[in-house]
Structure formats: C-alpha cells, structure tokens
KOLDREN-541306 format. One record per residue (C-alpha): x, y, z; residue number from 1; residue in three letters. Coordinates in nm, 4 decimals, decimal comma. Example, Ala and Ser with C-alpha at 12.3 -4.5 7.8 and 13.67 -1.06 7.14 Angstrom:
      east     north        up  pos  code
    1,2300   -0,4500    0,7800    1   Ala
    1,3670   -0,1060    0,7140    2   Ser
END
This chain:
      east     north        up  pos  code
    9,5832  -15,4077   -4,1252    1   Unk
    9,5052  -15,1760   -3,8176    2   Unk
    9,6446  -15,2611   -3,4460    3   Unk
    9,2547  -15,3224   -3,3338    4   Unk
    9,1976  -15,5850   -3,5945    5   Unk
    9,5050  -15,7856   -3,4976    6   Unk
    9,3422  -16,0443   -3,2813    7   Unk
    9,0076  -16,0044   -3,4734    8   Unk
    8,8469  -16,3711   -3,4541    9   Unk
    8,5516  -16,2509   -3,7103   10   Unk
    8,5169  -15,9371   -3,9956   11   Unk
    8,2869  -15,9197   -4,1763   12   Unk
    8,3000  -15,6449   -4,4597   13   Unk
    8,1029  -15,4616   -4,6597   14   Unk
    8,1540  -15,2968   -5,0478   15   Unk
    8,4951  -15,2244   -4,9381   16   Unk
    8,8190  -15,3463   -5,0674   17   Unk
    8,9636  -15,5713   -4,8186   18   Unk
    9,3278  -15,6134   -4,9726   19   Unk
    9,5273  -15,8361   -4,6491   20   Unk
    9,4178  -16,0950   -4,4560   21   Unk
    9,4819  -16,1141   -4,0640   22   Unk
    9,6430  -16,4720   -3,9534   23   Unk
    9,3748  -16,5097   -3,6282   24   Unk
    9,0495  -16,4472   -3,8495   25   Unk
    8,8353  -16,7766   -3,8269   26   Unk
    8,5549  -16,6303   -3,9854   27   Unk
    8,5586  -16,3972   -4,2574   28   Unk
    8,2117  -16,2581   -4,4574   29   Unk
    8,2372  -16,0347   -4,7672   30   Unk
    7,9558  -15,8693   -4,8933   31   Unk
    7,9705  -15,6499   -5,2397   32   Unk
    8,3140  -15,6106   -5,2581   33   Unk
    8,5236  -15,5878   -5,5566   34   Unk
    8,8700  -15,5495   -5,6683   35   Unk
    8,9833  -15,2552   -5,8968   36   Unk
    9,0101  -15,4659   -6,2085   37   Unk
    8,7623  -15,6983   -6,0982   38   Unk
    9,0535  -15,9859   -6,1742   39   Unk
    9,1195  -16,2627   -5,9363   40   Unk
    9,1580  -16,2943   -5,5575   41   Unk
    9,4470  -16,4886   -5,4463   42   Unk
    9,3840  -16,6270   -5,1034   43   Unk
    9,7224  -16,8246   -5,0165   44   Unk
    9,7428  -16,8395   -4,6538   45   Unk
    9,9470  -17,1313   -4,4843   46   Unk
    9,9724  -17,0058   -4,1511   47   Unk
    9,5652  -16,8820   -4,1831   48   Unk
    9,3458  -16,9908   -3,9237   49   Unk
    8,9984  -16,9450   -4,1278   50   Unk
    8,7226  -17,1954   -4,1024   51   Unk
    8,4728  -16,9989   -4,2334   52   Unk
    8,4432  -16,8348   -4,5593   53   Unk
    8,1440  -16,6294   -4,7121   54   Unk
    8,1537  -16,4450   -5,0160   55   Unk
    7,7978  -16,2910   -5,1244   56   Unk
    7,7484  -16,0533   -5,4615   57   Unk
    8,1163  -15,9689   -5,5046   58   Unk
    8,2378  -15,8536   -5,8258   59   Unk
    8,5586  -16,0571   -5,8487   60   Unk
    8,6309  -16,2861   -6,1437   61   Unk
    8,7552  -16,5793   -5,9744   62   Unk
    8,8709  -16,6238   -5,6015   63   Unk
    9,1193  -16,8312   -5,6103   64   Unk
    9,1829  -17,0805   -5,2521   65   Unk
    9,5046  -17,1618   -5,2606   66   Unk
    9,6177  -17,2652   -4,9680   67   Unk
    9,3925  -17,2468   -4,6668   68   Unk
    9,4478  -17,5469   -4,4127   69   Unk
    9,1944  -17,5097   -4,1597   70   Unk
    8,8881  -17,3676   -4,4028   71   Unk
    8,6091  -17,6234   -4,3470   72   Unk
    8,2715  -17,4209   -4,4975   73   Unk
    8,2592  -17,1894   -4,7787   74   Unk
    7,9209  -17,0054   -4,8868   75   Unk
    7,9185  -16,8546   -5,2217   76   Unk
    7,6500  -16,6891   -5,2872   77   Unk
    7,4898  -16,4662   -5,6390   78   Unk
    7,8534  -16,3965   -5,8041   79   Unk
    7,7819  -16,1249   -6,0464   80   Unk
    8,0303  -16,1610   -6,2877   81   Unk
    8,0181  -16,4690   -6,5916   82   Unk
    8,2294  -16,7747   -6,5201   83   Unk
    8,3219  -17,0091   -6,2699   84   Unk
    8,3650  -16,7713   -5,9100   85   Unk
    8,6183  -17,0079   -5,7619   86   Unk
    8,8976  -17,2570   -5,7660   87   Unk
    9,0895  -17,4368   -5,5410   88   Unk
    9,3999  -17,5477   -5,4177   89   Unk
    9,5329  -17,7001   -5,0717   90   Unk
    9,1857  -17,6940   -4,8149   91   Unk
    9,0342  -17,8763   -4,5699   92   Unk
    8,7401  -17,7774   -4,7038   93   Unk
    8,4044  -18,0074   -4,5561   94   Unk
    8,1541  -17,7993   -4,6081   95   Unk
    8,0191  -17,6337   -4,9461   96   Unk
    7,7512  -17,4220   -5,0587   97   Unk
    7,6677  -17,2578   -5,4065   98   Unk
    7,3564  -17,0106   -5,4210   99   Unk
    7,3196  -16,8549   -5,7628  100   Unk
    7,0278  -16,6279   -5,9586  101   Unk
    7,2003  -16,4284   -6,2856  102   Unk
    7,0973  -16,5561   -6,5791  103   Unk
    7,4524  -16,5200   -6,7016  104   Unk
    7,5600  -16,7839   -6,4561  105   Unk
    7,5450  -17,0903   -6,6675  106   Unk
    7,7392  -17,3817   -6,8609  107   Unk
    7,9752  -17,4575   -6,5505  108   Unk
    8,0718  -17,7891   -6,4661  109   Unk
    8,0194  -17,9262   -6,1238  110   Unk
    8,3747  -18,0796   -6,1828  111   Unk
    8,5425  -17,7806   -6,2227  112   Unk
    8,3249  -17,6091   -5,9756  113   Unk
    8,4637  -17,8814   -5,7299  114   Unk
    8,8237  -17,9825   -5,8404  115   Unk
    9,0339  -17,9738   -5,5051  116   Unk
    8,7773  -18,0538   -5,2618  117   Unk
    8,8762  -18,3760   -5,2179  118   Unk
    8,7156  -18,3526   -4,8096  119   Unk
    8,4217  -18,2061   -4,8955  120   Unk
    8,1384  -18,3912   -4,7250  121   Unk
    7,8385  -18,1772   -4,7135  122   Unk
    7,7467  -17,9603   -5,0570  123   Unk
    7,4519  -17,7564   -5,1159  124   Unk
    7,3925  -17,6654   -5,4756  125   Unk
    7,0963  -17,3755   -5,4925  126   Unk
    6,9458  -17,2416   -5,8328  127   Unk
    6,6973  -16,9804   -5,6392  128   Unk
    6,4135  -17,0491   -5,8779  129   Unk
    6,5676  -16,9484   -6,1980  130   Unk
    6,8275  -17,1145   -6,4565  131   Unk
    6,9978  -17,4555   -6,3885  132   Unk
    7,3456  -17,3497   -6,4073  133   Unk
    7,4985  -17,6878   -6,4052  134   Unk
    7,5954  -17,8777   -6,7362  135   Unk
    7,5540  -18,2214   -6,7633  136   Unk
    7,9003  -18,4348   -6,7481  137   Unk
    7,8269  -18,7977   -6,7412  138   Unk
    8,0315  -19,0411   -6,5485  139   Unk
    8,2792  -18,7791   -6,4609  140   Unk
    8,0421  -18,6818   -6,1881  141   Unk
    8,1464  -18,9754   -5,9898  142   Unk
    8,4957  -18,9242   -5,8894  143   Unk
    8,3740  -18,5829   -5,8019  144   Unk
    8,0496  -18,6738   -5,5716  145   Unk
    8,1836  -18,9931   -5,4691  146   Unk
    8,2762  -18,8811   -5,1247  147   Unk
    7,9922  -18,6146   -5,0431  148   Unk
    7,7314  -18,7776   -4,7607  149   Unk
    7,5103  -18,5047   -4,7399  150   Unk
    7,3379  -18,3384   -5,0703  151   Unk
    7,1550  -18,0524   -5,0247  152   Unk
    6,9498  -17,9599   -5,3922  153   Unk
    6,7489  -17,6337   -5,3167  154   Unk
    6,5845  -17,3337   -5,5162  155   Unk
    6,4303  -17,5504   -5,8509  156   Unk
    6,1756  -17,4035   -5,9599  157   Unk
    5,8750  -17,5691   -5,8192  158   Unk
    5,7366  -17,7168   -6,1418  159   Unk
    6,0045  -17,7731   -6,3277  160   Unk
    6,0847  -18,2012   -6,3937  161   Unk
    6,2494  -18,3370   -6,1149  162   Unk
    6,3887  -18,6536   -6,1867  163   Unk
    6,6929  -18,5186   -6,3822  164   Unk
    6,8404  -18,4468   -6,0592  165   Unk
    6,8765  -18,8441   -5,9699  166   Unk
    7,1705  -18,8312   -6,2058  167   Unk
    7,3559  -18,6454   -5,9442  168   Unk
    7,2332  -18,9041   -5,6784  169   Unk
    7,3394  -19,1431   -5,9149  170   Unk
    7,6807  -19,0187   -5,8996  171   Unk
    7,7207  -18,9591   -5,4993  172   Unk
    7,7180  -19,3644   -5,4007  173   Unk
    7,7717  -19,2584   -5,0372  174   Unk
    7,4941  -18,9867   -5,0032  175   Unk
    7,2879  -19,0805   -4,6538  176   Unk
    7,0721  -18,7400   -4,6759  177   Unk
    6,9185  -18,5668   -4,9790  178   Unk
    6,7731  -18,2580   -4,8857  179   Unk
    6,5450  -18,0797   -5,1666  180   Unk
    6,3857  -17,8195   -5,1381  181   Unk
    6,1700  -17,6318   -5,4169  182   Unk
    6,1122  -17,2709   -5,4832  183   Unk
    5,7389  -17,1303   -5,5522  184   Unk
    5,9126  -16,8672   -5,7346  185   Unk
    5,7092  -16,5850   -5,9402  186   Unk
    5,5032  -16,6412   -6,2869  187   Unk
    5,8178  -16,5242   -6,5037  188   Unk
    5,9870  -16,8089   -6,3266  189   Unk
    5,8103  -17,0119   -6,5506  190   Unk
    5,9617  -16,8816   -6,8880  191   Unk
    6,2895  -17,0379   -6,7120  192   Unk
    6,1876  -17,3917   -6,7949  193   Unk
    6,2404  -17,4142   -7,1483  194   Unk
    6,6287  -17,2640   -7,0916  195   Unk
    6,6635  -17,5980   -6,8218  196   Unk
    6,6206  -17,8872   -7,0556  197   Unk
    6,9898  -17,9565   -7,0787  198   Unk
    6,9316  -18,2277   -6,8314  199   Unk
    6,7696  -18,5750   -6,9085  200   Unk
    6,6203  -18,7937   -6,7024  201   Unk
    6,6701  -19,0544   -6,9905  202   Unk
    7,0422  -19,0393   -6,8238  203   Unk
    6,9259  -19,2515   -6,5418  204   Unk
    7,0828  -19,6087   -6,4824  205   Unk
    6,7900  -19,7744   -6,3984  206   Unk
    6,9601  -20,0882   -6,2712  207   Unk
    7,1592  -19,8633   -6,0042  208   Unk
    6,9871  -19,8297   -5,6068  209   Unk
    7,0991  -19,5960   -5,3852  210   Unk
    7,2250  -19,8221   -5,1143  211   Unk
    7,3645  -19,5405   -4,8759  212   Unk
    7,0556  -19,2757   -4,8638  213   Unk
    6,9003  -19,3485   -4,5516  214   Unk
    6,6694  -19,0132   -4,5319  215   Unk
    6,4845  -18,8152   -4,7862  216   Unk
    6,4032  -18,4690   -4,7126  217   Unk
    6,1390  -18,2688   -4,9056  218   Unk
    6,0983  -17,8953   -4,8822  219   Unk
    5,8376  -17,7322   -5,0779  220   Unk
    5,6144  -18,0340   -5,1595  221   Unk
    5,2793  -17,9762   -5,3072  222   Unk
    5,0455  -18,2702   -5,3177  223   Unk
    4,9029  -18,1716   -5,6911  224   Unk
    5,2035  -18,1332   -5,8613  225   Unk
    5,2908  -18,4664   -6,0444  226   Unk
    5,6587  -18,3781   -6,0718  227   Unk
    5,6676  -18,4256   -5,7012  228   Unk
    5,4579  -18,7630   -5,6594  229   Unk
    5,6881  -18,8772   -5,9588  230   Unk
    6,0374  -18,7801   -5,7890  231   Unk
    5,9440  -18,8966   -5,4661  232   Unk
    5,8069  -19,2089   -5,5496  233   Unk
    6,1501  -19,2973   -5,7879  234   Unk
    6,3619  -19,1894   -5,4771  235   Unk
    6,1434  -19,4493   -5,2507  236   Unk
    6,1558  -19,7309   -5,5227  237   Unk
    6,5719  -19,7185   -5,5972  238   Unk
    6,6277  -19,6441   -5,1975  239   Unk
    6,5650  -19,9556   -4,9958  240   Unk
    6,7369  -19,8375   -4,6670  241   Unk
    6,5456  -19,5523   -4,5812  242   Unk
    6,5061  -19,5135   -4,2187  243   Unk
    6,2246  -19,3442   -4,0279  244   Unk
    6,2854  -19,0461   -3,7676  245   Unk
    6,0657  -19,0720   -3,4840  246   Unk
    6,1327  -18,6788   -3,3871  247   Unk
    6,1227  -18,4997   -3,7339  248   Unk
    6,0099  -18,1703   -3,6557  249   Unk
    6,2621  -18,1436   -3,4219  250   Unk
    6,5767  -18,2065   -3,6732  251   Unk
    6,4216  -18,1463   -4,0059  252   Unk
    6,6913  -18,0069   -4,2262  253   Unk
    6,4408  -17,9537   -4,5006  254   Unk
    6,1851  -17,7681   -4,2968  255   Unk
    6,4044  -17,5695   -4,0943  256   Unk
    6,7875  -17,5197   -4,2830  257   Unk
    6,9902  -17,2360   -4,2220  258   Unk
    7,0813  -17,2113   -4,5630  259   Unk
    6,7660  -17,2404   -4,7290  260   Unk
    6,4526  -17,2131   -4,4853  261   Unk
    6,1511  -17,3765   -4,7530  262   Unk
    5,7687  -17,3259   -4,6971  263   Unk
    5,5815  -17,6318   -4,6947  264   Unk
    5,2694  -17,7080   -4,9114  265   Unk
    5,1793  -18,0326   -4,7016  266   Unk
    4,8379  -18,1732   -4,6479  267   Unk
    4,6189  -18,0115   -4,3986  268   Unk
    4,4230  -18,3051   -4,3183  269   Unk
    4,4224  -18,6784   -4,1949  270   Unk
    4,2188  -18,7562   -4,5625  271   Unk
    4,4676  -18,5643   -4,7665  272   Unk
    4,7776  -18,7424   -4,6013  273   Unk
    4,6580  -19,0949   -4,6514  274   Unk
    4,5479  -19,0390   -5,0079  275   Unk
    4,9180  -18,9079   -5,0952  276   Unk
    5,0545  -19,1685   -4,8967  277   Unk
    4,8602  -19,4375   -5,1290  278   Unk
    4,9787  -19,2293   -5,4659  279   Unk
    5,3252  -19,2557   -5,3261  280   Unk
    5,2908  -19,6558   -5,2210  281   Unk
    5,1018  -19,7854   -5,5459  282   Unk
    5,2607  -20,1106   -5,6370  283   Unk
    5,5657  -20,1442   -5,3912  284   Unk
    5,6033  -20,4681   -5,2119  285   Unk
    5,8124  -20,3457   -4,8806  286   Unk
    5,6782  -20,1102   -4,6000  287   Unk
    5,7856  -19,7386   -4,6472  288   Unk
    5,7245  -19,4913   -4,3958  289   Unk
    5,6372  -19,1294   -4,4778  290   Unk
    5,6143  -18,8319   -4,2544  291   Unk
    5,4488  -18,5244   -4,2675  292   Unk
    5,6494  -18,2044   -4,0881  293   Unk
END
C-alpha cells in the first residue's frame, strides 16, 4: 500500500486489482475489479475501521466478510459471475442492499444470501426489471427477516403479480416500512414473467396481520394496472396500524431513495385521486388514509 494512501479515509477503485486493505479506510467502493482466478476475496480485518462497503460489477466468485467489526452498509450491486457473491462472518453489518440484472443470477436463497447478519436492520432487495432471483424457502424465512425493520423491494417488473412478495412481509414480523418500488422496464421485460412464477401467492397465511408496518411506500404506481390496486389494497386490509405522514414529499423514501430513485405514475387530477382512493377503500370498515406524492 503506498505512503499517500496510509491515512486514506475513502478509495474508491476502479478495474484494478486492489490486493491489501489499509486499517483507516471507512469507506471503500470497487467498481469492475477482478481477481486473477476470479476465486474468492477474503476480507478478514479485525483491527479494520470500514463502515462502508460497495462492490459493483466485479468479477469475483464470492467475497467472503469475515471479520469486519465496524462495517454497517454493504451495496452489492450486478455480480457477473453465477452463484451466491457473498458470505459472511463476524460484522456489524445494519445496513444491506442487493441490486442484480444477469439472467444467470438465479436460484439463491435469501437465507444463505443473509446467514451472519444477525444486525442487519435495513435490507433492500432489487431485481432491476428482469428475473426474480430469489427462491422460495418457506418458514425458514423467518429466523432470517425476523429482525429487519425496514424492507426495501425495488426493480419488479411493473406488471408482473405482486402479491407473492407478502410472503416476505409475512416473514419480517417487525417490518415498520415497506418500500416498493416498480420498474417500467422495456417490452422484452415482459418475456421475463413466465421465468418468475416460482413464487405463489397461494403461500400467504391469510390469518397473519402485519402488526408492526406502520408506513407503506409505493414507487412506480400506475392507477390501471390491477396488480397494483390488488397489492395495495391486501397491504391496507392485513396492516391495521398504518400511520399517516403529514409532510410526505418531504421524507418520501419511495419517491426520492438514494438507492433506487422510482418515477411515479400517480393521478394528475382531484377526479382521478378520489376514484383510486374508492377502488382501494371498497368494503373496509376502518378509516385509511392515502397520500399522493
């Protein structure tokens, strides 16, 4: 590691091999880089002060996080090689996102994707319009969601069936804020949907209620597309604790996230709002509040 890069507090670095790591980095970005054999990255670091992680379109099998004590986000984003991209050991780890697009990124198991994050908190899970690259895993999903508070589900493709995804609320009891967003995505998006049916929504316990969401967030939402009247009127029916924000263009994760900004297909008029507002309403006996961004 060169003198200047001793006290470094952030590198980022780009399709070049970055074999050592420097003990003062807090912040470390790799874009496109690969090892020789494309094998596995061993990042055991006790004495590390990282707390921020990005990898983005680097060709290494599996990066393995050992030991890091003070990592608290990690963005993973379009691995290019097949399989799992990372594994962990001893982390701190609070914050974790998961952007994929290959088409050879599929069968993994949330499980495995999360084994060792026993902290994590905040997860953001994003498909980018293409395959569903989660496999289904039953009640095994609990002990691995059971902590997370904040679920961020981005990048389905905008017509695909949504409810399938309340099996993951389902198995995150303490989840306060689901954030989805959907993806317009292009015309051979569409072939994608017959290669996503792993998922049921015939999964869903209907007796359970999500006791802990207190804010749905909707990115993407077009008024004429029933798998979005459908999704959000099952969130509003199994969610009785929703709370209203008086100020939501100001703090809207799902209109304004730094992870994945979404463009909004709302109503453009006072007629248009109310009659979605009655769709979403029809036959529920307790006042719900819904807000246009």
């Amino acid at each position: 590691m060169p003198v200047a890069l001793a006290a470094a507090a952030a590198v980022a670095v780009l399709s070049l091999l970055f074999p050592r790591s420097c003990d003062q980095l807090q912040h470390l970005t790799l874009y496109y880089c690969e090892l020789r054999d494309s094998s596995t990255l061993k990042l055991d670091m006790p004495n590390s002060k990282l707390r921020f992680v990005e990898l983005n379109s680097c060709y290494v099998k599996t990066v393995e996080f050992l030991c890091l004590p003070k990592l608290e986000q990690l963005y993973c984003d379009s691995w290019r090689l097949s399989g799992a991209p990372l594994s962990f050991g001893f982390l701190a780890l609070r914050n974790y996102a998961l952007f994929a697009t290959s088409r050879i990124q599929s069968g993994f198991k949330l499980t495995d994707l999360l084994h060792g994050t026993a902290n994590v908190q905040d997860i953001a899970l994003d498909f980018q319009g293409e395959v569903i690259w989660i496999t289904p895993e039953g009640k095994k999903l609990r002990s691995a969601l059971n902590k997370i508070t904040k679920l961020f589900l981005h990048g389905i493709y905008v017509k695909f069936d949504l409810l399938w995804t309340l099996v993951l609320l389902e198995s995150a009891p303490s989840v306060k804020v689901w954030n989805h967003a959907c993806d317009e995505g292009t015309e051979n998006r569409k072939q994608l949907s017959e290669r996503n049916d792993l998922w049921d929504a015939a999964q869903l316990d209907g007796s359970i209620h999500y006791l802990q969401l207190e804010r749905l967030e909707f990115g993407g939402f077009n008024q004429i597309i029933r798998e979005h009247l459908d999704f959000i009127r099952a969130i509003i029916e199994r969610a009785p604790n929703l709370k209203s924000k008086t100020d939501p263009c100001e703090d809207c994760e799902a209109m304004d996230n730094p992870i994945y900004p979404s463009i909004s297909m709302f109503p453009q008029n006072n007629d248009e709002k109310i009659t979605i507002v009655k769709q979403l309403k029809a036959g529920m006996n307790r006042p719900v509040e819904i807000i246009f961004c």
